[in-house]
PAFI-128250 format. One record per residue (C-alpha): residue number from 1; residue in three letters; x, y, z. Coordinates in steps of 0.25 Angstrom, whole numbers, plus 5000, padded with zeros to 4 digits. Layout:
BEGIN
[NUM, "ALA", [X, Y, Z]] ...
END
This chain:
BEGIN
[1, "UNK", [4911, 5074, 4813]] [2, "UNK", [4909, 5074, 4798]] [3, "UNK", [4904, 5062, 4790]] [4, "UNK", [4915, 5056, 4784]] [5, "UNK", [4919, 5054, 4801]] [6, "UNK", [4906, 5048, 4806]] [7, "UNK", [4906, 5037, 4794]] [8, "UNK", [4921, 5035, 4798]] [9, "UNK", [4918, 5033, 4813]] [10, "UNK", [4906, 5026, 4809]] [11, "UNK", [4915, 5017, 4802]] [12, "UNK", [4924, 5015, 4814]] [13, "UNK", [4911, 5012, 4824]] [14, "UNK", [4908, 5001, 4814]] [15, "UNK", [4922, 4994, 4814]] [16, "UNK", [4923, 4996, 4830]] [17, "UNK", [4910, 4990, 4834]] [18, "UNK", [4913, 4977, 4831]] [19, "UNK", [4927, 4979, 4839]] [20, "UNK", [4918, 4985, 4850]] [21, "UNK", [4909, 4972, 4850]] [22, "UNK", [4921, 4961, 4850]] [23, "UNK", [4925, 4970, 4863]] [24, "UNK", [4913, 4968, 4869]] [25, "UNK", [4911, 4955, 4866]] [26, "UNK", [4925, 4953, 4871]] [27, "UNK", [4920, 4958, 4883]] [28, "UNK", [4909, 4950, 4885]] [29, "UNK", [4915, 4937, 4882]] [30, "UNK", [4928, 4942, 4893]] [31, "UNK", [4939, 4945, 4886]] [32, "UNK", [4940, 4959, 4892]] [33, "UNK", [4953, 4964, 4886]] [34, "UNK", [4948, 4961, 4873]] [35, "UNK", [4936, 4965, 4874]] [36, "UNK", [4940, 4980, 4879]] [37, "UNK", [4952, 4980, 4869]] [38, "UNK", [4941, 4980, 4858]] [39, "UNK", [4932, 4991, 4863]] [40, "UNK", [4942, 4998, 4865]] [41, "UNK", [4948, 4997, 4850]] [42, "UNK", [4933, 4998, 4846]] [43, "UNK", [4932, 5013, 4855]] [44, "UNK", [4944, 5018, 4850]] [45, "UNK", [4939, 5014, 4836]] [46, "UNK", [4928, 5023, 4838]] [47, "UNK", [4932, 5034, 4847]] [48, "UNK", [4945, 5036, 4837]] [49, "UNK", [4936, 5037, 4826]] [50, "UNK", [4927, 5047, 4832]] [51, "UNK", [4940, 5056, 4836]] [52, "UNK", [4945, 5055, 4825]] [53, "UNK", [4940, 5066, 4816]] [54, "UNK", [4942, 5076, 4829]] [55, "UNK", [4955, 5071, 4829]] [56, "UNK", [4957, 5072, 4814]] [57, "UNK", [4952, 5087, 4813]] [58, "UNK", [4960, 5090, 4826]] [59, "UNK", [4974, 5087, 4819]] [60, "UNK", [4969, 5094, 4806]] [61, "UNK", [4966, 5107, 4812]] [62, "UNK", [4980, 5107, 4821]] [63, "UNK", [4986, 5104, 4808]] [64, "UNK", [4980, 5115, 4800]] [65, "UNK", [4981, 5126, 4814]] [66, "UNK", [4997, 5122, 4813]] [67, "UNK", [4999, 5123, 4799]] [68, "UNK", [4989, 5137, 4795]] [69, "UNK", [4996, 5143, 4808]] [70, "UNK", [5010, 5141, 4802]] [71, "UNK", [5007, 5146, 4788]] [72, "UNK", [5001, 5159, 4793]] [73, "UNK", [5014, 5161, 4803]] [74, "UNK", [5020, 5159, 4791]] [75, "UNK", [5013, 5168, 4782]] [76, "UNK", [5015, 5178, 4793]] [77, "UNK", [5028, 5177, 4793]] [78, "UNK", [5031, 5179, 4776]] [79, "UNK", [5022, 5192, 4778]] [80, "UNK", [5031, 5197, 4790]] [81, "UNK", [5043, 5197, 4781]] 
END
């Protein structure tokens, strides 16, 4: 994980935490579907900010593999000739 990614997600702990508290409290106080509701955005907050460079650097690479393997089938074929 590079820098500019750990102060990103940093930044997303710091807006979910306050989302992850309200769900608690929510909890606490009985409102159950509430209180889950809000954990539940607060996880995916956190968790999609945490797979989100993997996913990032996934696609990149796919995209890079389909387009250097069609310009070398390419190159192949203008020597062929």
């Amino acid at each position: 994980m590079k820098l500019l990614d750990t102060i990103t997600l940093f930044g997303t702990v710091v807006l979910a935490a306050p989302i992850g508290l309200l769900g608690v409290e929510f909890l606490v106080e009985g409102r159950l579907v509430a209180g889950a509701g809000f954990l539940f955005v607060a996880l995916a907050l956190v968790v999609g900010g945490y797979l989100k460079p993997s996913v990032n650097g996934i696609v990149a690479d796919t995209v890079a593999d389909i387009v250097t393997e069609d310009s070398d089938a390419r190159d192949e074929e203008t020597y062929k000739d």
